[in-house]
N, C-alpha and C positions, 0 to 999 in steps of 0.2 A: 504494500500500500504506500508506504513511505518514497518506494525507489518508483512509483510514478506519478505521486507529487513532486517530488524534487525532480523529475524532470519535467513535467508541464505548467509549472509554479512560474519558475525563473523567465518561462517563455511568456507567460501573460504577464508577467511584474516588466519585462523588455517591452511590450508592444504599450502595457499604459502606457512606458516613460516615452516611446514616440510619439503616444497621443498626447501627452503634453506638451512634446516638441512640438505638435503639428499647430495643438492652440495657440501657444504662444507664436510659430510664424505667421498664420492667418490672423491674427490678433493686430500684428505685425503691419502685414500684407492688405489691411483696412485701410494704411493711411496713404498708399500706394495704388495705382491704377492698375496694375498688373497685377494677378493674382492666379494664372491661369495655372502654373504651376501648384501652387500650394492648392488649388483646389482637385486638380487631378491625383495627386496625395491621399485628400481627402476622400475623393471618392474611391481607389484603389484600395486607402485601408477601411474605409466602411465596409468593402464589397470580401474585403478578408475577412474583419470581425466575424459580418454575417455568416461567411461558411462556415470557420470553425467553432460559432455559439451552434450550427447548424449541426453538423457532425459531432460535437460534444451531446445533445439530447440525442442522436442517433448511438452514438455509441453507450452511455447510459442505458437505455432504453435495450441490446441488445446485450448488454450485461447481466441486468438484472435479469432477460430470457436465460444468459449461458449457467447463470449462479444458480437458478430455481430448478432446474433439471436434477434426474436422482444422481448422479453422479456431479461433483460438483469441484473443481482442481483451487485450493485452496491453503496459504501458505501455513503454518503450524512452526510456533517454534519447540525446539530441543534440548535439553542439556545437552553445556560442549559432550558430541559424538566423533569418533573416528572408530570403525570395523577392528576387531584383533585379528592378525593372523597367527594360525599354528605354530605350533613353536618348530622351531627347524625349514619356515619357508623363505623361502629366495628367490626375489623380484632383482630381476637386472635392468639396465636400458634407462634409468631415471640419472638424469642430469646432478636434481636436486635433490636431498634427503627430508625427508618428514620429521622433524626433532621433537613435534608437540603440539598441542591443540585440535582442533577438529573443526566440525559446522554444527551451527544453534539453531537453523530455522532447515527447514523444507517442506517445497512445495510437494503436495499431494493429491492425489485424484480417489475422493471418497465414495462410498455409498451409505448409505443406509444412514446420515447423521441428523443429529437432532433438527428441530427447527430453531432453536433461538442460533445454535451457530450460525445456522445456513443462511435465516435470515438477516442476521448481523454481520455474515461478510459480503452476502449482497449490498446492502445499502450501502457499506464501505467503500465498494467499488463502484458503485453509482453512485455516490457525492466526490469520488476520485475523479469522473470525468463531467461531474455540472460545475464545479465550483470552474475549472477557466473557461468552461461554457456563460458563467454569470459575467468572470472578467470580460467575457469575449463582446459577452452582449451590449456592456455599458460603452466598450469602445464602441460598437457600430451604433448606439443611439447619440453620444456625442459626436459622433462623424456627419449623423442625419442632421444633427444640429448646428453643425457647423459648416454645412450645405444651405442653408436655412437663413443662414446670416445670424443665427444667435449662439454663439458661443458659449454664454452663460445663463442657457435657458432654464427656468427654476427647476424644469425637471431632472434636470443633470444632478444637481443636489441630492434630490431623493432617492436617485437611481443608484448614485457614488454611496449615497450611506446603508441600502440595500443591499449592496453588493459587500460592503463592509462588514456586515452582519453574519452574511450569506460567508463570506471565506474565513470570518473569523469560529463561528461556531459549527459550520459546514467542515472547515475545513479538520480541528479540533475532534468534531465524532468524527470521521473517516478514520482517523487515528485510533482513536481509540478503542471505535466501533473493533476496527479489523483485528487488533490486536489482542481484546476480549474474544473475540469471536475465534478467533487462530487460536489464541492457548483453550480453549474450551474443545476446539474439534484436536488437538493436540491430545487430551484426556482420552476423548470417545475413542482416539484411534491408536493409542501406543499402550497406554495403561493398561496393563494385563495382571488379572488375579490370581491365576493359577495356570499351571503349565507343566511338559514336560519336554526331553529332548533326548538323541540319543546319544551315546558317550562320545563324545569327538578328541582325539588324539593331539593333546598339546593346549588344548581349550579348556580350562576351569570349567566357567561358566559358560556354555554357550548363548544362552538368553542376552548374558550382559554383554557378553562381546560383539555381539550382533544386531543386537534390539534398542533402538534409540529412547529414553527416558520421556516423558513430556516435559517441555518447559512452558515458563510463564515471562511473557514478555510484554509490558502495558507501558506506551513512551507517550509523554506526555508533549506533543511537539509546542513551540516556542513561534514557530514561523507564521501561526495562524494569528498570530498577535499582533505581529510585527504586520504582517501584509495588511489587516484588518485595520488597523489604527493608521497605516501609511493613506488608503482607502476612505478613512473616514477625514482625515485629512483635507483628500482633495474636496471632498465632498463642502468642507471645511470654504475652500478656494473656489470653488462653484456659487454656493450662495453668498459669499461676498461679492463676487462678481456680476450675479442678477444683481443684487440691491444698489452696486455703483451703474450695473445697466437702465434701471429705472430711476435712479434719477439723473441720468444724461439723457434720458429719454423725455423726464420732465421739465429740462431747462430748455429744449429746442422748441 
């Protein structure tokens, strides 16, 4: 969940900061009779936004189909794991040596789990792709509005603190949704009560050597603060800028 926030985050936090470059040129570009460029800008990155707020409710939409299915591939984390081998095996051909550690999370393709997992890393992964769908959207409605000749139209305001809401507590459960949700299907699916195996030659225990433990991983991210409060911000710079709009509008 984390590794496709952090790469879809960084690309919608790039494209606001052009939309504020773009306001500030056409802001600019008012006092000047040429404008043809900054407006073909503007329409280029509206006609962007709008795809990918477009394709982010698509891909949402075709998630929460892929998550709801009985099978359902879903990440789980682990205690540090790494396999034992038999005693007396010999692996050749490796450059590097393995001295320690292992991996804490893997992805899995389950059946038969509960609903609160299921549905809890559904939603995780559909708030994973609306939240730069909401980014996406506020650029293409300031793009409309800045086609429009109002750059600081009062809606912008509402829409910048909407969206601030939306990535700050949106973005928050996604995190923590997935992460509850992962160590819980981690339970259903590693935790074992009873068992047996047959003697293996060089292996103590085979269960342990082989059977990865469940772990419990809950991150509480930080970036939905920062992005959300950057967002409310602008929202911040929007409604200042209607109110200095109306009243230049009432001195002419």
């Amino acid at each position: 969940m984390s590794a496709f926030l952090a790469t879809w985050l960084p690309v919608a936090l790039f494209v606001l900061a052009a939309l504020i470059g773009v306001t500030v040129a056409i802001a600019r570009s008012r006092r000047h009779p040429d404008a043809a460029t900054d407006s073909s800008v503007v329409a280029a990155t509206l006609t962007a936004a709008a795809v990918w707020a477009g394709f982010s409710v698509i891909g949402a939409a075709l998630s929460v189909a892929a998550n709801l299915q009985p099978q359902v591939n879903i990440t789980v984390p682990v205690q540090e794991f790494w396999p034992q081998l038999p005693a007396g095996t010999l692996l050749e051909g490796m450059p590097a040596t393995i001295s320690g550690g292992g991996f804490t999370s893997a992805t899995l393709l389950l059946e038969d789990l509960s609903v609160w997992p299921q549905v809890g890393w559904t939603v995780s992964q559909a708030l994973g792709w609306l939240i730069p769908g909401a980014v996406a959207g506020l650029i293409a409605i300031a793009c409309f509005q800045l086609r429009r000749g109002r750059p600081f139209a009062p809606v912008l305001a509402r829409v910048a603190f909407i969206t601030a809401l939306v990535v700050l507590i949106g973005g928050t459960a996604a995190q923590v949704l997935g992460d509850l949700a992962g160590s819980a299907a981690a339970v259903e699916a590693l935790q074992w009560h009873s068992g047996r195996y047959d003697e293996i030659a060089g292996i103590e225990d085979g269960i342990d050597a082989w059977w990865p433990k469940p772990g419990l991983d809950i991150t509480i991210p930080f970036w939905p603060l920062g992005a959300g409060l950057g967002l409310a911000a602008l929202a911040a710079v929007f409604r200042y800028g209607s109110g200095m709009q109306r009243d230049t509008e009432g001195l002419v």
